[in-house]
C-alpha positions as CSV (number, residue, x, y, z in Angstrom):
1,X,170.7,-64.1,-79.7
2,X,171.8,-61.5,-77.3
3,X,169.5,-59.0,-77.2
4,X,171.2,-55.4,-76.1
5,X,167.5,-53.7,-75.5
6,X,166.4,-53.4,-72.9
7,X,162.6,-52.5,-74.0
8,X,162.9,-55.4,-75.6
9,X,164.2,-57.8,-73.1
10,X,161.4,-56.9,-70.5
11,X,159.0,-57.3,-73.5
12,X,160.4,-60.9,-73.8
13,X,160.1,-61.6,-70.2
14,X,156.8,-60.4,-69.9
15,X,156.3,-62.6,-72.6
16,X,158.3,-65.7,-71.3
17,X,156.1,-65.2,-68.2
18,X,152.6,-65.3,-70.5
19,X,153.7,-68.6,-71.7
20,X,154.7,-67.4,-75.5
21,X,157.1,-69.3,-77.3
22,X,160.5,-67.5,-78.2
23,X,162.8,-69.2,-80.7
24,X,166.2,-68.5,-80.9
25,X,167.4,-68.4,-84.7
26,X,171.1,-67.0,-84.1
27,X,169.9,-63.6,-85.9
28,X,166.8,-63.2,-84.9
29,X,163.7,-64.4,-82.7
30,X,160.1,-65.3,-83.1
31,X,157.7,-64.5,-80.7
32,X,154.2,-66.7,-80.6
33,X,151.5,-66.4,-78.2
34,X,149.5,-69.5,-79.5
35,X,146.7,-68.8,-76.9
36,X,146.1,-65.0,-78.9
37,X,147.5,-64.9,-82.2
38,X,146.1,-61.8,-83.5
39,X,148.3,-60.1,-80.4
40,X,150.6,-58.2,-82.9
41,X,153.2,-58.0,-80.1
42,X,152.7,-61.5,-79.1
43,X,153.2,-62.6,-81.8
44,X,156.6,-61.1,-83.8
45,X,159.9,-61.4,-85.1
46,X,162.7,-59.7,-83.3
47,X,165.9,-58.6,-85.4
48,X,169.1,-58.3,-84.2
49,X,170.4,-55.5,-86.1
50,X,169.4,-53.0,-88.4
51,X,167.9,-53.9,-91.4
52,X,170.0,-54.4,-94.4
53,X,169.7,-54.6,-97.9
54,X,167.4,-57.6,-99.3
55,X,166.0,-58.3,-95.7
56,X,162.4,-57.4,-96.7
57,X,161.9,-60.8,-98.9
58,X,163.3,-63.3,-96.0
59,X,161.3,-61.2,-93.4
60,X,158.3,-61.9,-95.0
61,X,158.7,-65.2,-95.7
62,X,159.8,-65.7,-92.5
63,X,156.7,-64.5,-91.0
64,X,153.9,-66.1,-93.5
65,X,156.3,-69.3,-92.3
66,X,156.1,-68.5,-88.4
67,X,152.6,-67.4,-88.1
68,X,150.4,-68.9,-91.2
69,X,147.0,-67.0,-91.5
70,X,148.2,-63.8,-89.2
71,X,146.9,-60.7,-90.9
72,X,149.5,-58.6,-89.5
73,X,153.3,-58.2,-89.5
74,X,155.2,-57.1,-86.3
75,X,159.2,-56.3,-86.4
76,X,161.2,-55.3,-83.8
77,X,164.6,-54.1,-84.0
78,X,167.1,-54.3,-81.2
79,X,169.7,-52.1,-80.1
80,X,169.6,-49.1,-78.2
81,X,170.1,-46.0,-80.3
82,X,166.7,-46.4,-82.6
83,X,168.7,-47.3,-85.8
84,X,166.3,-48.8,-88.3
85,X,168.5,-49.6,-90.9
86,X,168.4,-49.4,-94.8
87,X,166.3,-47.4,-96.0
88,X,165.6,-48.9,-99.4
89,X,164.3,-52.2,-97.0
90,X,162.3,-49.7,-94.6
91,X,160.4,-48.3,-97.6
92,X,159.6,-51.7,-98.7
93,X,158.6,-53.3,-95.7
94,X,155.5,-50.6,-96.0
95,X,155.3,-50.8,-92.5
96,X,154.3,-48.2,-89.6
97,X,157.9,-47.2,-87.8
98,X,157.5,-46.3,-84.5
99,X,160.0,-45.2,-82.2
100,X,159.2,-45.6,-78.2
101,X,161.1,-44.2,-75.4
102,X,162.6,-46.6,-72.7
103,X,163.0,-45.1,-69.4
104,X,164.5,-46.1,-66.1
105,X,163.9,-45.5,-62.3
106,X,165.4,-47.1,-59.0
107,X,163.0,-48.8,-56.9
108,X,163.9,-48.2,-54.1
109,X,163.5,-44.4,-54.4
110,X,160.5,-44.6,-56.3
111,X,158.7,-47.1,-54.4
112,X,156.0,-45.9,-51.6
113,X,155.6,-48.6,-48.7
114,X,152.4,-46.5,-47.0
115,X,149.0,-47.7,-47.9
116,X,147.5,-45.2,-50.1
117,X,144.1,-44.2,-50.1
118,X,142.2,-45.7,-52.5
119,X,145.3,-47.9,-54.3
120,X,144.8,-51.5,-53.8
121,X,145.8,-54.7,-56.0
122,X,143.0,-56.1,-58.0
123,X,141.5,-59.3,-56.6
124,X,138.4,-59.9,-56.7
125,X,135.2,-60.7,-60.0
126,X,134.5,-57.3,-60.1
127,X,137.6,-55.8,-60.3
128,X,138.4,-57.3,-63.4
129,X,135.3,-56.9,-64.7
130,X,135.6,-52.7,-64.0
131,X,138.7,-53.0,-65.6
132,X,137.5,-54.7,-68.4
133,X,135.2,-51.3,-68.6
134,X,137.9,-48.6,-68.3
135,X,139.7,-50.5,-70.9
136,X,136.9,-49.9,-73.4
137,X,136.4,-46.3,-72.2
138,X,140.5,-45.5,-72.6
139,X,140.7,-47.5,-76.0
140,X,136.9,-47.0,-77.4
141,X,134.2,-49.9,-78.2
142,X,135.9,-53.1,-79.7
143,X,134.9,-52.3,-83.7
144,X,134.3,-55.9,-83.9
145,X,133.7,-59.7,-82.5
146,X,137.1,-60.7,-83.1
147,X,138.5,-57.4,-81.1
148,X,136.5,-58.0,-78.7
149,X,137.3,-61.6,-77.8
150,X,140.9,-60.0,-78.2
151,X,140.4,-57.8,-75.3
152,X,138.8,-60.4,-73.2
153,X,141.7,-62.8,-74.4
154,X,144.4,-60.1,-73.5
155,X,142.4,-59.4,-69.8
156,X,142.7,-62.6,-68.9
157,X,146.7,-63.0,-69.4
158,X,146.6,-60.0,-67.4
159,X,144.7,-61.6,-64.6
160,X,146.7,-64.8,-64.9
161,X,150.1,-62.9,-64.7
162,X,148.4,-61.1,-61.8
163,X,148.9,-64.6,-59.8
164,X,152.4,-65.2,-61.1
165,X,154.8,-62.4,-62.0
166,X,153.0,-59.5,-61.5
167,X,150.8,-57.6,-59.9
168,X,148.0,-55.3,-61.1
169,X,147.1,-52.1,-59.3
170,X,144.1,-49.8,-59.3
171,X,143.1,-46.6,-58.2
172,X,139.6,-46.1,-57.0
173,X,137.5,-43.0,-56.5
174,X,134.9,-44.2,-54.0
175,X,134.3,-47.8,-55.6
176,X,134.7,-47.1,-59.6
177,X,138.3,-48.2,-61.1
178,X,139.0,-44.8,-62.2
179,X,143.3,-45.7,-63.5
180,X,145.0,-49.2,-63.2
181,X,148.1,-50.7,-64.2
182,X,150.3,-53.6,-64.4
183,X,154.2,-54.4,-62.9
184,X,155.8,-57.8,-64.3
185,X,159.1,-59.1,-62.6
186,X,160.6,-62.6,-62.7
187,X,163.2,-62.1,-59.8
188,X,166.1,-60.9,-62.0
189,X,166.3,-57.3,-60.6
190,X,164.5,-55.7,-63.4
191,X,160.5,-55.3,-63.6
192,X,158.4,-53.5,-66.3
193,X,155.1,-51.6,-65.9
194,X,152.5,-52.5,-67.9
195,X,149.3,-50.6,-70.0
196,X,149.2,-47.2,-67.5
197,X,145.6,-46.9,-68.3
198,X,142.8,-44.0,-66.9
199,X,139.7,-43.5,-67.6
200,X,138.9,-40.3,-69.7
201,X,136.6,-38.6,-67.1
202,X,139.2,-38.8,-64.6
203,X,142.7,-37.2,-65.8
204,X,144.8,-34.9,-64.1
205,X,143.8,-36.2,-60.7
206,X,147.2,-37.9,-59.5
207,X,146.1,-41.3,-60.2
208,X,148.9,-42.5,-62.2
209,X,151.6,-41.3,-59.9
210,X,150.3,-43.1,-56.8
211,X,150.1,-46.3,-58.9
212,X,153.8,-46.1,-60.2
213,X,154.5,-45.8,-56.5
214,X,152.2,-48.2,-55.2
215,X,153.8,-51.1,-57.7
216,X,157.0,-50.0,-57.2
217,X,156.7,-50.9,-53.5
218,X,155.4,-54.2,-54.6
219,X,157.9,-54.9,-57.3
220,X,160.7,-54.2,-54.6
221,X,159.1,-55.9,-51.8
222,X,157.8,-59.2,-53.4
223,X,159.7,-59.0,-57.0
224,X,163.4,-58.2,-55.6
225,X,163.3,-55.3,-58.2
226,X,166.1,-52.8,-58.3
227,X,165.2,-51.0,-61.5
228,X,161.9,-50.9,-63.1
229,X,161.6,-50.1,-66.8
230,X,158.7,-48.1,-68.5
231,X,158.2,-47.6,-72.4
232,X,156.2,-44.7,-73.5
233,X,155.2,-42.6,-76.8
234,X,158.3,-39.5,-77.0
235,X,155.0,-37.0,-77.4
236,X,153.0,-38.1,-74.4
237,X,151.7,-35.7,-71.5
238,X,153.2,-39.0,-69.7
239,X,156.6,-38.4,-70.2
240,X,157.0,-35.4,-68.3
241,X,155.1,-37.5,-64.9
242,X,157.7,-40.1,-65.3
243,X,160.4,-37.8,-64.8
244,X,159.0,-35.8,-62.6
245,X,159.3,-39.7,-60.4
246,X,162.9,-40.0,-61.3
247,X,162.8,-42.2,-64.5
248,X,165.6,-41.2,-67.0
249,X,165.8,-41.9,-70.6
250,X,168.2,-44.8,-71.6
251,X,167.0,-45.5,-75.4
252,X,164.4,-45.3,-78.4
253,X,163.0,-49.1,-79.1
254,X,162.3,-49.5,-82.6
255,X,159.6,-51.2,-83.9
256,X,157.7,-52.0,-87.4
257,X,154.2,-53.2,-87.6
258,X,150.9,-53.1,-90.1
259,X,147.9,-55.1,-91.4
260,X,149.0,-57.5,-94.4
261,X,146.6,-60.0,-96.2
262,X,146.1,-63.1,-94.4
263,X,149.6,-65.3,-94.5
């Protein structure tokens, strides 16, 4: 399948790079991440078109067929113009719809080749291990066991890709990990920015910009990256930074997701 996205085509590379397992079925793909399958985004089906009439039933089946004893149900949609399709089939699939905004900037004017105060890669024990932390202060205590052996599951992809394919950044204040994020590239001349995360108690201070222009340097210099791709939520504060850097909108990704009973 030829997939027109392009949210969705740097999702899949980022994937392809985290070792998931992406089959092509003409129509549609599935996604697995064996190594985290309650990753909801790992682990999904990926739909060519909008959806039509009587999709919901094969959907389904599909995924309780793809992923037996997933409690969740993740759908993308591809194209570029956030069409979700039918909406006799989007009412059945009960699903959350969310629509996410693709942007694009050039690398090369983006990028920032001087060393930056207090922007370095992550390398060491304790970096990861800080970063662990401002994960749980950006998204709140794990509720459970299960989440939080997802979070440590998810971390370590992150460090693994951090090796090969990418490269995470952090921004310190003194020596606390106060904003970090993630840049993925596999040499084709696009890259995507990963989970733009800071810490609550330390907003508004410019961290986020010098990281987009710290990886961008990387992602040009060591990635061959002309164009680096960034999703984001259409009502995020965020939005407004990355233009400020030059990124410009190219499409709404579309994409369907909720808890189910075990399948």
């Amino acid at each position: 399948m030829r997939v027109t996205s392009l949210g969705f085509s740097t999702d899949l590379m980022v994937r392809r790079l985290a070792g998931s397992i992406i089959e092509d079925h003409g129509d549609h793909l599935i996604v697995r991440t064996p190594h985290i399958p309650n990753f909801w985004w790992g682990n999904f089906v990926l739909l060519g078109r909008p959806l039509r009439a009587g999709d919901t039933q094969w959907i389904r089946q599909t995924c309780r067929e793809s992923f037996p004893g997933a409690q969740h149900l993740a759908l993308g949609i591809d194209g570029m113009r956030g069409e979700v399709g039918a909406a006799t089939e989007v009412a059945a699939m009960t699903l959350e719809v969310t629509a996410s905004v693709v942007l694009m900037a050039n690398a090369f004017s983006l990028s920032n080749d001087a060393a930056t105060p207090g922007v370095r890669r992550l390398s060491t024990d304790a970096d990861w291990t800080q970063l662990a932390t401002l994960r749980d202060a950006w998204q709140g205590p794990a509720a459970d066991g299960s989440e939080a052996t997802f979070r440590a599951k998810r971390l370590t992809e992150a460090r693994e890709l951090n090796e090969y394919g990418g490269a995470w950044f952090g921004s310190f204040e003194g020596d606390l990990l106060a904003a970090a994020l993630g840049i993925v590239g596999d040499g084709s001349g696009i890259a995507r920015y990963q989970a733009v995360e800071t810490h609550p108690d330390h907003r508004r201070r410019g961290h986020a910009r010098r990281l987009l222009q710290a990886a961008a340097g990387h992602a040009r210099n060591h990635l061959a990256t002309k164009q680096l791709i960034i999703v984001a939520d259409p009502t995020s504060h965020a939005i407004e930074l990355y233009r400020s850097l030059g990124f410009t909108e190219l499409e709404r990704q579309v994409q369907l997701q909720g808890r189910t009973a075990p399948m």
